[in-house]
C-alpha positions as CSV (number, residue, x, y, z in Angstrom):
1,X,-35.9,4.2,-18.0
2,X,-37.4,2.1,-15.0
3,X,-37.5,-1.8,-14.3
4,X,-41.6,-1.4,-15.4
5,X,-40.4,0.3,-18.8
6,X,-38.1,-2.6,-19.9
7,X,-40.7,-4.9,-18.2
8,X,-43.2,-3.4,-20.8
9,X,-40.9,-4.1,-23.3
10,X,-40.5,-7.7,-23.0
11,X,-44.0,-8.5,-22.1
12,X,-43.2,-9.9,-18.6
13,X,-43.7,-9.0,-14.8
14,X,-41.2,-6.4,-13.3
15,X,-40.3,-9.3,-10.9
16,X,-39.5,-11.5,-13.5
17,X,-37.0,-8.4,-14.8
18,X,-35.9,-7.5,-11.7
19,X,-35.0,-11.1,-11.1
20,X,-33.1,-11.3,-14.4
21,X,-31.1,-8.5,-14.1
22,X,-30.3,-9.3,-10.6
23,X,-28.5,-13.2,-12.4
24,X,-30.9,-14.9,-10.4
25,X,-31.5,-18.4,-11.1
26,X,-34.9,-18.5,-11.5
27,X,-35.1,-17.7,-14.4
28,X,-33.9,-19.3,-18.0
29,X,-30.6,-18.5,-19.7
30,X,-32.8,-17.4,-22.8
31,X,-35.3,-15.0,-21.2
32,X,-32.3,-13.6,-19.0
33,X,-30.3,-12.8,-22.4
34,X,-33.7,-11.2,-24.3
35,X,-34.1,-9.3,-21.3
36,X,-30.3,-7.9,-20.6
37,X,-30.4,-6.8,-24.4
38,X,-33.7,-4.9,-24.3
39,X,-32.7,-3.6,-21.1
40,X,-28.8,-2.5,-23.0
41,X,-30.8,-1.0,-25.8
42,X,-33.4,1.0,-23.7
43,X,-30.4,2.3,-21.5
44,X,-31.7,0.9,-18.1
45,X,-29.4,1.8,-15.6
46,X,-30.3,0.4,-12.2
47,X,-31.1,2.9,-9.4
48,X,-28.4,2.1,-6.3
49,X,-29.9,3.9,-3.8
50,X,-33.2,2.0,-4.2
51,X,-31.6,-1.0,-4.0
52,X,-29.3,-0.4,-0.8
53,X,-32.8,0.5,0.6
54,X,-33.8,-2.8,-0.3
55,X,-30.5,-4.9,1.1
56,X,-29.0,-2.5,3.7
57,X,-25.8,-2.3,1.9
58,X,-24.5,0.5,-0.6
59,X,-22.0,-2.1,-2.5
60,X,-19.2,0.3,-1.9
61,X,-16.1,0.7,0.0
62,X,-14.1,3.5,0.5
63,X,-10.3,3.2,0.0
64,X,-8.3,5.7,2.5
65,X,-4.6,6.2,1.3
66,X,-2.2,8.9,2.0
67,X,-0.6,9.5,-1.6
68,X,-1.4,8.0,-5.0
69,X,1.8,8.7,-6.7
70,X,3.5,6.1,-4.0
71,X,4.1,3.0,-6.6
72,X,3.0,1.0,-3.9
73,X,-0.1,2.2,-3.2
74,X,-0.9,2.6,-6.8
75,X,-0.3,-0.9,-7.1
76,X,-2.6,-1.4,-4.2
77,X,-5.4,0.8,-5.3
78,X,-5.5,-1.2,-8.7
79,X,-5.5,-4.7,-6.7
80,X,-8.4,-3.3,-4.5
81,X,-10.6,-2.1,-7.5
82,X,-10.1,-5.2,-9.4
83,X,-11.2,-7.7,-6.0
84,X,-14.1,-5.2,-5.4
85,X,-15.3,-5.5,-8.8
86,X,-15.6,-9.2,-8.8
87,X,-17.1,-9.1,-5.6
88,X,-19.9,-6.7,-7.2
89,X,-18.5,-3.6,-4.9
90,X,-17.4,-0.2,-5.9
91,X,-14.2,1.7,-4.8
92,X,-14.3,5.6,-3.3
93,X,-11.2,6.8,-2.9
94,X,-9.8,9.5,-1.0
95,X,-6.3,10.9,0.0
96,X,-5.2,12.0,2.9
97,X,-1.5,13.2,2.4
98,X,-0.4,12.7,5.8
99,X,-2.7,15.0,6.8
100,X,-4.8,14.6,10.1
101,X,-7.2,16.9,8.9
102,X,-7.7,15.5,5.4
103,X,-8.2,12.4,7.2
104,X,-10.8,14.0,9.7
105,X,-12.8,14.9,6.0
106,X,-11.9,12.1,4.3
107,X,-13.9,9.6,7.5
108,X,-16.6,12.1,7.5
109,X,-17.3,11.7,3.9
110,X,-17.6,7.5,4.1
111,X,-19.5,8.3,7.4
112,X,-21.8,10.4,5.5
113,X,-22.0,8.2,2.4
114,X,-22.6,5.3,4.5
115,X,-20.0,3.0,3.0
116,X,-20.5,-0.8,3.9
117,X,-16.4,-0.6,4.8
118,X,-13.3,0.9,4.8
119,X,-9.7,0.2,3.7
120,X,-7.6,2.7,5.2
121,X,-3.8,3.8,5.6
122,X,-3.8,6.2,8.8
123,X,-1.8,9.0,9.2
124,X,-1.2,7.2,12.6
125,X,-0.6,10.6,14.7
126,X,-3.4,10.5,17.2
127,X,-6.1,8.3,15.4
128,X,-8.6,10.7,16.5
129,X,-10.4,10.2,12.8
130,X,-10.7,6.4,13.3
131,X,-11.8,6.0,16.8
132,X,-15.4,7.4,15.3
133,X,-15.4,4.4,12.7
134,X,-14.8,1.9,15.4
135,X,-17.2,4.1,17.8
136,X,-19.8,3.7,14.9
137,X,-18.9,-0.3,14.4
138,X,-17.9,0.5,10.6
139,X,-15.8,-2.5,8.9
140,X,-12.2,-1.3,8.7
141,X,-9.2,-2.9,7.5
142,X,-5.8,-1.0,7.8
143,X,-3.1,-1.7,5.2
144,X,0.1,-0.6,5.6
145,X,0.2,0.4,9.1
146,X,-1.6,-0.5,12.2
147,X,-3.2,1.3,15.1
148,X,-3.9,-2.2,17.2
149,X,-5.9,-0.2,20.0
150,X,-9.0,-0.4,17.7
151,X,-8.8,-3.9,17.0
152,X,-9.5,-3.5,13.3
153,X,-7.8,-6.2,10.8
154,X,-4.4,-5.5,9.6
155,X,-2.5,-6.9,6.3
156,X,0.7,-4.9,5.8
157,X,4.6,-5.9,4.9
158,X,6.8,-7.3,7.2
159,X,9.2,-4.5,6.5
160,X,11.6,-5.6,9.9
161,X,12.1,-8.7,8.9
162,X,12.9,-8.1,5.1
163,X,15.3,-4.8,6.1
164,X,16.9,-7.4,8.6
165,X,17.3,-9.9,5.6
166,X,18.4,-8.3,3.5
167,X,21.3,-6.9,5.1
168,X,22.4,-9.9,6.4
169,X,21.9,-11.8,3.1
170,X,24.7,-9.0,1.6
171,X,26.6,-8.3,5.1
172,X,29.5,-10.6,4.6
173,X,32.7,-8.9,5.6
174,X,31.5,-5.2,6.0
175,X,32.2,-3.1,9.1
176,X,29.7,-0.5,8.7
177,X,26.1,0.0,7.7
178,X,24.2,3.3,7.0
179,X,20.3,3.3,6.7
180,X,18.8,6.5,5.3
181,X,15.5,6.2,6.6
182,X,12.0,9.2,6.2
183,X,11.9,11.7,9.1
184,X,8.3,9.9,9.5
185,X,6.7,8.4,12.6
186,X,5.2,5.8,10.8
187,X,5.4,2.0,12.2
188,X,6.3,1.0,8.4
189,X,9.9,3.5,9.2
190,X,10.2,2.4,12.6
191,X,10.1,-1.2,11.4
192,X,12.5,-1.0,9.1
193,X,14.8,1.1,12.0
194,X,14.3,-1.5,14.4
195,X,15.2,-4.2,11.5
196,X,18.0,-2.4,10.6
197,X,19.6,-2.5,14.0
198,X,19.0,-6.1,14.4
199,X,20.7,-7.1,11.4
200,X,23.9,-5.3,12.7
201,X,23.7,-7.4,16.0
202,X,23.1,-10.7,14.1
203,X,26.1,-10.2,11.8
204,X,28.1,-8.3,14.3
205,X,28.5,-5.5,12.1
206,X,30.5,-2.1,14.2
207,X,26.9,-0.3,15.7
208,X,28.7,2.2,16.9
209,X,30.1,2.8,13.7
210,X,26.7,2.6,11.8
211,X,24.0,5.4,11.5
212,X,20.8,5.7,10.9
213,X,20.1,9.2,9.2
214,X,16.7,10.6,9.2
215,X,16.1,12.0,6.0
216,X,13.4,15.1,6.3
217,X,11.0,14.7,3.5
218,X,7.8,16.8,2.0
219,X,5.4,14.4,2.1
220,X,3.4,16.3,5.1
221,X,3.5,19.2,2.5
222,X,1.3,17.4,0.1
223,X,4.0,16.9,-2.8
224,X,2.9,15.4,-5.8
225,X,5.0,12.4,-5.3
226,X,6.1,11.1,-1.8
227,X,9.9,11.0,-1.7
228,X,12.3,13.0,-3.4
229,X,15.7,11.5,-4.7
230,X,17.1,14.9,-3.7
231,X,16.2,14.2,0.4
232,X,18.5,11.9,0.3
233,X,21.1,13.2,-2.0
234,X,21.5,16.8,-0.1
235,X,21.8,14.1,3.4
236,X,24.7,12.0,1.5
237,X,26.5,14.9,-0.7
238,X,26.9,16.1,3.6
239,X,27.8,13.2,4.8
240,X,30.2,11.1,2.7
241,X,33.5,12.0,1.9
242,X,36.7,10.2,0.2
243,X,37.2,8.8,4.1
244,X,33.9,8.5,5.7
245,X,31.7,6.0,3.7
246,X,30.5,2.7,4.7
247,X,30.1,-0.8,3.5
248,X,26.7,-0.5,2.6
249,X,24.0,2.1,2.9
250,X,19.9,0.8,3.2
251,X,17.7,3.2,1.8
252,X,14.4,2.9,3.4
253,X,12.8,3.8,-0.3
254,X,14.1,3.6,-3.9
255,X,13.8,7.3,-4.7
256,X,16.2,7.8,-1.4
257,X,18.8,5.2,-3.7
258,X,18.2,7.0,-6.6
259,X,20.1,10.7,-4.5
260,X,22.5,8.2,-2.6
261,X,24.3,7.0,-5.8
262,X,24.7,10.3,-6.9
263,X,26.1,11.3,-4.2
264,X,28.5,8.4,-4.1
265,X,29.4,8.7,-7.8
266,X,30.7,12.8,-7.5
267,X,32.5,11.3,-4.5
268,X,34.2,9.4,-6.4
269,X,33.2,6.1,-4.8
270,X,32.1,3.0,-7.1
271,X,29.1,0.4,-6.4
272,X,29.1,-2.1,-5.1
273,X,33.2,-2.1,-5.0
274,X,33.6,0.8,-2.5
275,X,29.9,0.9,-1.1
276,X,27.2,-1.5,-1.7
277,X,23.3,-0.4,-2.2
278,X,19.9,-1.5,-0.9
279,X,16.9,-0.2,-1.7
280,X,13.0,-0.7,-0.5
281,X,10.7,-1.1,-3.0
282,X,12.0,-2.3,-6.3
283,X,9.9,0.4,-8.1
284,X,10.0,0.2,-12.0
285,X,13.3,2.4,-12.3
286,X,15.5,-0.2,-10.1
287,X,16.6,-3.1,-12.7
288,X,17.3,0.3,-15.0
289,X,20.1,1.8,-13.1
290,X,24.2,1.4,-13.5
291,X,24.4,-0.6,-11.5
292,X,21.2,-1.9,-11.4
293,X,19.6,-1.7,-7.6
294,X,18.8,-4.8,-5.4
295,X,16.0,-3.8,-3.5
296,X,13.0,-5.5,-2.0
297,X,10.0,-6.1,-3.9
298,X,6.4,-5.5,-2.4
299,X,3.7,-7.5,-2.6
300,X,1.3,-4.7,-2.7
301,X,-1.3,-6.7,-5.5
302,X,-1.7,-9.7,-2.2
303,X,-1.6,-7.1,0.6
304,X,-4.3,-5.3,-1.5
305,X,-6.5,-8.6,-2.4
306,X,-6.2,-9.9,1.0
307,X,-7.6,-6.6,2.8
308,X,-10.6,-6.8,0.8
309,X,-11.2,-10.2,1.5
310,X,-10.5,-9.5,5.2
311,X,-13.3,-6.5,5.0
312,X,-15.4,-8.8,3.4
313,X,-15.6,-11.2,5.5
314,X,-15.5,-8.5,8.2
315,X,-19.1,-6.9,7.0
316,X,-20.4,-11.0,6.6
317,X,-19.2,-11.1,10.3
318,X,-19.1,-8.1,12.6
319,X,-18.5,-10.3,15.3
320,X,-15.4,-12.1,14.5
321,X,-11.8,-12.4,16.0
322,X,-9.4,-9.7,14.7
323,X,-7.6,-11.2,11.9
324,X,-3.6,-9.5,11.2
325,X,-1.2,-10.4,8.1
326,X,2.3,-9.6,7.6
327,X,3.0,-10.6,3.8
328,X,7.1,-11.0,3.4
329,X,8.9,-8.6,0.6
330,X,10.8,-10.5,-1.6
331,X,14.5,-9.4,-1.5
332,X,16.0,-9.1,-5.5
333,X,19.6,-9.0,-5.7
334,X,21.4,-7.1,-8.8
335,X,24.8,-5.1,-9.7
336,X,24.2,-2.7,-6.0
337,X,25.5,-5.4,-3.9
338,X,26.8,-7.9,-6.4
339,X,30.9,-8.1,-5.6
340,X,33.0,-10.8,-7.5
341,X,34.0,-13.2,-5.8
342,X,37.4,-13.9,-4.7
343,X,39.3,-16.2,-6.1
């Protein structure tokens, strides 16, 4: 079915249909409705390519991410399709898993497709993929993480500050700290590293005591999901013992939590009375466990709204100043690090 089918239909111009479909306000409430409902029951479906001839634009936006199963990206990917579909664009997504050369594809896809913009989360080893987006003056907005040397617009979590927070909001009294962190060089780990070590300065907790333990992971090996309690289990089971624990151990995700309380249980050690808990994340399981986990919460539906707004505004105006975001995670405290109180 074309526009001069439903046109024939109705008994008006194809302008006057094409105008209609379109909302515009030139024409009545009452002809729009007759014609949207003759259009519905002839099964017009409007051709997209001829109309990103028309207005230079595709109305879609690809969505780069580097694993789905991440509760925090899937809560992004949701916030980005909903704000895209109120803004009248569509979402293609593709996934890299931390793979430079699924990202290579994955860019000359939307190059190919000619996407208005991009949303992306780079694998942030060389960049080489992205430099030919900024090369070609494509709209991006990274999420996530940042590569600043291409001056594209950042939101992302300020996942220092909130480590650093955290652990000074629960640090009262403790000698010790461990951080179990990914074996990633991601700026979202070394964040939460760099963090990490500044809350044991502020409340002059032992450094030389602490540790942060790089936990090796499988996400570069394309696992379904992106962190494995186990990493973190296998790492703790090693390294705690009836006399070498700390006062509290940050885990820089809440699967890592999920292996670190094992491990502290078959030790024989009790949270929070022996070792407190912190996870990143607050994924559906945490308010589920015994003890139930404080963690940090995500604001993954604003950081996911606010990129498309930024890459909307960014295709309005090429020419703009960069524009960066750091959205704070909200720290939610439960039975991990909740000690009674002395009397």
């Amino acid at each position: 079915m074309t526009l001069q089918d439903v046109a024939d239909k109705v008994g008006l111009s194809v302008n006057t249909v094409s105008r209609a479909l379109a909302g515009k306000s030139q024409v009545s409430e009452q002809t729009r409705n007759a014609i949207r409902a003759e259009a519905s029951r002839l099964g017009y479906v409007p051709n997209s390519q001829a109309r990103s001839l028309v207005s230079g634009r595709t109305m879609v936006i690809g969505l780069v991410i580097t694993n789905p199963s991440n509760p925090f990206y899937a809560a992004l990917i949701s916030a980005v399709e909903q704000r895209c579909r109120r803004s009248g664009y569509s979402v293609l997504l593709l996934v890299t898993e931390e793979s430079e050369g699924n990202e290579e594809e994955a860019v000359q896809q939307l190059l190919t497709y000619g996407v208005d913009g991009i949303i992306g989360i780079p694998v942030q080893d060389k960049g080489d993929s992205w430099s030919r987006l900024a090369a070609a003056k494509v709209p991006v907005v990274f999420v996530s993480r940042d590569i600043p040397e291409f001056g594209f617009d950042f939101v992302g979590i300020d996942a220092g500050t909130g480590i650093a927070d955290a652990v000074e909001r629960v640090s009262g009294g403790i000698a010790r700290a461990w951080l179990f962190e990914e074996d990633l060089r991601i700026s979202t780990t070394e964040a939460r590293i760099a963090g990490f070590r500044r809350a044991l300065e502020s409340a002059e907790i032992d450094q030389q005591r602490s540790l942060v333990i790089k936990v090796q992971t499988r996400r570069t090996a394309g696992a379904s999901l992106p962190w494995r309690p186990d990493d973190a289990y296998q790492m703790a089971a090693n390294l705690i013992t009836a006399q070498n624990f700390p006062d509290l151990i940050v885990a820089g995700n809440d699967y890592f939590a999920l292996g670190i309380l094992k491990a502290l249980r078959e030790c024989g050690l009790t949270v929070p009375d022996d070792v407190m808990v912190v996870g990143y994340g607050d994924h559906p399981f945490a308010a589920y466990l015994e003890p139930a986990l404080t963690t940090l919460r995500l604001p993954a539906e604003e950081v996911g709204a606010t990129a498309v707004d930024y890459l909307l505004e960014r295709i309005a105006d090429p020419a703009g100043p960069r524009k960066t975001r750091l959205l704070s995670p909200e720290l939610v405290e439960r039975g991990s690090t909740r000690r009674p109180r002395s009397a």
